[in-house]
C-alpha positions in Angstrom: 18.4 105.1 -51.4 14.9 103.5 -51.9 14.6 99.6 -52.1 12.7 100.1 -55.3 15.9 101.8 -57.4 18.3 99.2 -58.8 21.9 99.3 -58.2 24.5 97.1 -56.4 23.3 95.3 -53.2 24.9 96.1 -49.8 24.6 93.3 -47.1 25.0 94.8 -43.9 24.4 94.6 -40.2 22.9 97.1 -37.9 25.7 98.8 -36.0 28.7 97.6 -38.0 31.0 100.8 -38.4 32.2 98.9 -41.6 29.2 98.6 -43.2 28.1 102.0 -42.4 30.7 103.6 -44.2 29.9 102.3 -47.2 26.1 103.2 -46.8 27.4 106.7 -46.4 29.7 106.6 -49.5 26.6 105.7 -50.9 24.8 108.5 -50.3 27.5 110.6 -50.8 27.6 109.6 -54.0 24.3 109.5 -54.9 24.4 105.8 -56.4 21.3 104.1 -56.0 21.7 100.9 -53.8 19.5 97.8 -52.6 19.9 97.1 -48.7 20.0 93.7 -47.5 19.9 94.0 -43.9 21.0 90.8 -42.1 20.9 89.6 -38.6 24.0 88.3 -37.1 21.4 87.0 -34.1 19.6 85.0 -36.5 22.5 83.5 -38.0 22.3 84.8 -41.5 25.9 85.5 -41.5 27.0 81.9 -42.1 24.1 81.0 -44.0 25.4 79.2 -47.0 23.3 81.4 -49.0 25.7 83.9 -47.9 28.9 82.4 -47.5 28.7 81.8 -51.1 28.7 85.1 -51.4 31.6 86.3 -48.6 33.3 82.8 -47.1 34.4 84.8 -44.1 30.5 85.9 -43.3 31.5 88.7 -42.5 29.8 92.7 -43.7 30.1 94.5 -45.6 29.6 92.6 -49.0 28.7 94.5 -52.3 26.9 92.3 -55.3 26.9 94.5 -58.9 25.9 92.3 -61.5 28.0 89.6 -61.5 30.7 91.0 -59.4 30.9 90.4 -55.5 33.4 92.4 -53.2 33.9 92.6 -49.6 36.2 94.6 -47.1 34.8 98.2 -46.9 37.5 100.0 -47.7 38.0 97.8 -51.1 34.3 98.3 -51.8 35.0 102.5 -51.6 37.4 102.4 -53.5 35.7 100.5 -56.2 32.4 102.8 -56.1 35.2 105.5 -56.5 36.2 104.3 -59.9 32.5 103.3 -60.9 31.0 106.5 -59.7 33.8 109.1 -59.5 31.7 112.1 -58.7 32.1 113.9 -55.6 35.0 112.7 -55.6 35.9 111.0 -52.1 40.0 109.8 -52.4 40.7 113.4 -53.7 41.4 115.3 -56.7 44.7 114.9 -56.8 48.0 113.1 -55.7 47.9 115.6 -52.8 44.6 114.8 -51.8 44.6 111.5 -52.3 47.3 111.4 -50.4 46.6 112.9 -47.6 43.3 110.9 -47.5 44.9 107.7 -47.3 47.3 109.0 -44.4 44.1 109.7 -42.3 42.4 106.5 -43.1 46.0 104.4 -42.6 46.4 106.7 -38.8 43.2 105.6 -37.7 43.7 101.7 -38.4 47.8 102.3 -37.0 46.3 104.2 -33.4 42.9 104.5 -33.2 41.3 101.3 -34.0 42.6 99.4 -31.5 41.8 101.9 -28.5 38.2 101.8 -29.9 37.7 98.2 -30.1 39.2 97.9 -26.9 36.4 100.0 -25.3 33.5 99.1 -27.5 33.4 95.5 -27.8 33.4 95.4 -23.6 31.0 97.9 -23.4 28.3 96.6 -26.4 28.3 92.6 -25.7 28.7 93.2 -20.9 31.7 92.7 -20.4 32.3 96.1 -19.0 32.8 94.4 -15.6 35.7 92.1 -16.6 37.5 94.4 -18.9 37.0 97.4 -16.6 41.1 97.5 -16.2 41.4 97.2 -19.9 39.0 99.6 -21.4 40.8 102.4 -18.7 43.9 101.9 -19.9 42.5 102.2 -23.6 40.8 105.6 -22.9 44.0 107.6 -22.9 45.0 106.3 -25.8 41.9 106.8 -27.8 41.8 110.4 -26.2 45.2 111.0 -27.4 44.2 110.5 -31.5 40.9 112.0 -30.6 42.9 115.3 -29.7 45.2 114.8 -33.1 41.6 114.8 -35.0 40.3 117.6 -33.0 43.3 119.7 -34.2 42.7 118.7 -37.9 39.3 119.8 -37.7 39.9 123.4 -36.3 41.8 123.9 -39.4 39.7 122.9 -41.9 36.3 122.2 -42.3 36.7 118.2 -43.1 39.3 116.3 -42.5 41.4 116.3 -45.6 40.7 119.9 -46.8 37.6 121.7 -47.4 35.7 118.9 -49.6 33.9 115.2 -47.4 36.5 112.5 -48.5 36.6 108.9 -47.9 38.6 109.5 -44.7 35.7 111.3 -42.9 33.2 108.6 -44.1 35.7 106.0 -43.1 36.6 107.2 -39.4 33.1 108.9 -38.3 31.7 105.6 -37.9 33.8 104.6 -35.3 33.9 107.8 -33.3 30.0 107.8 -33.2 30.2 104.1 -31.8 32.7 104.7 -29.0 30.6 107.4 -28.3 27.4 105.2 -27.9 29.3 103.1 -26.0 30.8 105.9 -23.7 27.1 106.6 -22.9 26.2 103.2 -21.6 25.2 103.2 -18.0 28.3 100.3 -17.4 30.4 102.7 -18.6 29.7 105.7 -16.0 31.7 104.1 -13.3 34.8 103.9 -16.0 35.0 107.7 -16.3 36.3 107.5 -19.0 36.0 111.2 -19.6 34.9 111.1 -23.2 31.7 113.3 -22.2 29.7 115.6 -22.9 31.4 115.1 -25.7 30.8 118.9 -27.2 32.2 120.1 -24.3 36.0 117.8 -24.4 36.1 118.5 -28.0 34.0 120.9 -29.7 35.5 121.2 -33.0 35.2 117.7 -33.1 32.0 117.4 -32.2 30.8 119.8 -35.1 32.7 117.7 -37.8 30.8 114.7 -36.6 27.0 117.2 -36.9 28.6 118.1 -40.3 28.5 114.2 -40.8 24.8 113.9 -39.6 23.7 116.8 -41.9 24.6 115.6 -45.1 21.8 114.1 -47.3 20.4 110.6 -46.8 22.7 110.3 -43.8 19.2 109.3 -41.9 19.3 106.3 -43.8 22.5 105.4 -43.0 22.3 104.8 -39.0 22.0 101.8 -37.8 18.1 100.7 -37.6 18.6 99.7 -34.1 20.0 102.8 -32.6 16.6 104.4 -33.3 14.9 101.8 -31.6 
């Protein structure tokens, strides 16, 4: 949303998969929001301006009014209760359910494969971790194939409506795959493209993702750099 609308304020970093998800529960949602885009580079992060605000300096960190959350998860669910329409943790106890399953499976078997590749691969450490990040690839291919088979059964991942669980996941899926596409990781082969072609129902959830209104403003500044 524009600058110039008020709302809560986001601070965020370019490229933090936490923080996007919230930027696209935003949009989801509709709810206006002012962006403070920080610069870990620079330092902001543990500038007692903003440790005041999160003592961990870490993103994402909400501000509405008075009130000041962080973790990204907590902060969804609290524009959930604020702004329940769509809803994102489902309509009902099934859906909710079922939401929460997805988003606890991802932390319980993705995550970890994820991290395991990215982090290497972002900050050149490809070289050193080489071993590592192989022996992460199957795994992260393995839940990657349990999400593919989710997806060829219904259009999002919890049913037939966007819930939190597709905001919360697509993040990281798009990272690994910038990662993936890194010229340190071609010698890897870590097999993980052309990603249409290892999993293509997969692949359309994630361009369902990318077509949803104001997801432009959502990705990370510096990936369009």
């Amino acid at each position: 949303m524009n600058e110039t609308h008020q709302g809560p304020e986001i601070y965020w970093v370019s490229g933090s998969p936490y923080s996007w998800r919230v930027l696209l529960a935003l949009e989801a949602k509709r709810v206006p929001y002012r962006s403070r885009l920080l610069q870990a580079s620079k330092g902001e992060l543990k500038s007692p301006e903003y440790l005041a605000l999160n003592p961990r300096g870490k993103v994402p960190t909400l501000k509405d009014g008075d009130f000041v959350l962080a973790e990204s998860l907590a902060i969804l669910q609290y524009l959930e209760h604020k702004h329940p329409q769509p809803a994102l943790f489902g309509r009902n106890a099934r859906a909710t359910g079922r939401t929460w399953q997805l988003v606890s499976e991802y932390f319980s078997y993705l995550n970890g494969p994820v991290d395991r590749i990215v982090g290497p691969l972002y900050f050149g450490k490809a070289g050193e971790k080489a071993d590592d990040i192989r022996a992460a690839a199957p795994k992260a291919h393995a839940e990657l194939a349990q999400i593919e088979s989710i997806v060829q059964k219904s259009k999002w991942l919890a049913g037939d409506e966007l819930s939190a669980a597709d905001i919360a996941i697509y993040p990281f899926v798009k990272s690994l795959l910038r990662a993936a596409s890194k010229n340190e990781a071609k010698p890897l082969d870590l097999g993980f493209l052309p990603f249409d072609a290892t999993y293509p129902r997969l692949d359309e959830w994630m361009k369902r993702v990318e077509s949803l209104p104001g997801y432009e403003r959502t990705v990370p500044p510096h990936w369009k750099q």
